[in-house]
N, C-alpha and C positions, 0 to 999 in steps of 0.2 A: 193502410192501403196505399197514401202515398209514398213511403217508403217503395214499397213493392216497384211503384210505375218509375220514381225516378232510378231504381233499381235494375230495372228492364232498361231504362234510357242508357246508363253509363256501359251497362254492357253491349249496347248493340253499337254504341260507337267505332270501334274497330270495322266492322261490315259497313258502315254508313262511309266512313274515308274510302274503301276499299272500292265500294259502290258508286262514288264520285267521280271516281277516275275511269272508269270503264262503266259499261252495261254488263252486267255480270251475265254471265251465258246460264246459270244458274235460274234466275230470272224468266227467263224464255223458255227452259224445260220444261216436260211436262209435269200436273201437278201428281203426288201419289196420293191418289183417292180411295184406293183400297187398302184395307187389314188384316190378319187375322189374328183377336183381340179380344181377350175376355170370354173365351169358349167358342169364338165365332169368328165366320169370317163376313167384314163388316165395312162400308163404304161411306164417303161421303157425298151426300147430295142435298140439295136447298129447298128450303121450306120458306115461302114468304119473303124472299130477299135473303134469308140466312143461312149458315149450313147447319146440316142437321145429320146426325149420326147414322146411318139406317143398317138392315138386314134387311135385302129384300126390298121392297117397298114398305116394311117397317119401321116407324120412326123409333126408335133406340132413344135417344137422347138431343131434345134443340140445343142447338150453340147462340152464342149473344153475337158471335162478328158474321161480318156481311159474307154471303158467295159473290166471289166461286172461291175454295177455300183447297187445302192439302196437309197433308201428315208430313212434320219436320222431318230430314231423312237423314240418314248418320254417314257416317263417313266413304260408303259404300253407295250410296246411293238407292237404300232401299228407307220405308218407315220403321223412325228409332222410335225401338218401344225399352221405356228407362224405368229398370228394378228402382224400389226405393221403399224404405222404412214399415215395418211390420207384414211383408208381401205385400203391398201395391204394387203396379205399374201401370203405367202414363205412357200416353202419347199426347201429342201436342200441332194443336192443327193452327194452320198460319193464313192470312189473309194479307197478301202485298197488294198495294193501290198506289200510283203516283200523287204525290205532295200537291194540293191543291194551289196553294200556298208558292204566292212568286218566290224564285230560286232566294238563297242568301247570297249576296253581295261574296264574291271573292267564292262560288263555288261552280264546281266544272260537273257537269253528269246528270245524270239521273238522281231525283231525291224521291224518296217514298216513303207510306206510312206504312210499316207490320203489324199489324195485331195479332197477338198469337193466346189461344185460350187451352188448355191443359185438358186433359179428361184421365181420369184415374178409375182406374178396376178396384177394389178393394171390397174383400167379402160378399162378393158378389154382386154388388153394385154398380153401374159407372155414376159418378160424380164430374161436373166438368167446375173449372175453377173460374178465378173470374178474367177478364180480357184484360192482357198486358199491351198496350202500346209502345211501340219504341221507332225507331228511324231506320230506315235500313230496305235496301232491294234486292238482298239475298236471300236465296232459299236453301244456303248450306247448314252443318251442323251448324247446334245451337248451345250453348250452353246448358248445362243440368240445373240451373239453377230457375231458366226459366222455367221447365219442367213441375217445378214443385212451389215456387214461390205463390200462385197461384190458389194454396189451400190452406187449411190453417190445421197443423199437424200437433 
């Protein structure tokens, strides 16, 4: 599982430079909290501090990272919902907070935490994977790999 996180780390680097240098307009958008996913069409809203899956006012599925939270979006700008191995597919909801944590010496911008947790359809289930950490204040695509790293396949 550490594998995975410093996994998550080297890839978000690219976003984390990119993010340093400007406030990403990205960032400031709004988040995409709707779906339609897994048979349904499906939101997210918070439960206790977290977000939590729903239909409806039905809890679907709690997530482990903090709200207020949104569905990664693809290159269009809408929520990517990613095919993958034996018919699943995943969506992948994301939680940005700025870096608590005084800047690093010799950096310019914005620094933030991502957390981003996975949730996969398969066989009729949703399953959500476990929370990836990484650095970074964008909310553009994301790599497939975060997507899936997440479960153990």
């Amino acid at each position: 599982m550490h594998l995975r996180a410093v996994l998550a780390a080297v890839l978000a680097v690219p976003s984390s430079v990119a993010a340093a240098q400007d406030t990403p307009a990205s960032a400031a958008a709004p988040l995409l909290t709707q779906v339609a996913f897994a048979g349904g069409d499906m939101q997210l809203g918070e439960r206790g501090g977290h977000c939590a899956l729903l239909r409806g006012e039905t809890e679907l599925l709690a997530l482990a990272i903090p709200a207020p939270c949104g569905f990664s979006p693809d290159r269009h700008g809408k929520v990517r919902i990613e095919p993958f191995n034996r018919g699943s597919r995943i969506v992948l909801v994301e939680h940005i907070r700025p870096d608590p944590r005084p800047p690093l010496r010799g950096s310019v911008g914005p620094e933030c935490i991502r957390e981003t947790q996975a949730v996969r359809a398969i066989g009729g289930t949703l399953e959500a994977g476990h929370v990836i950490a990484s650095a970074g204040c964008d909310r553009g695509p994301t790599d497939q790999k975060l997507f899936v790293a997440g479960f153990g396949w």
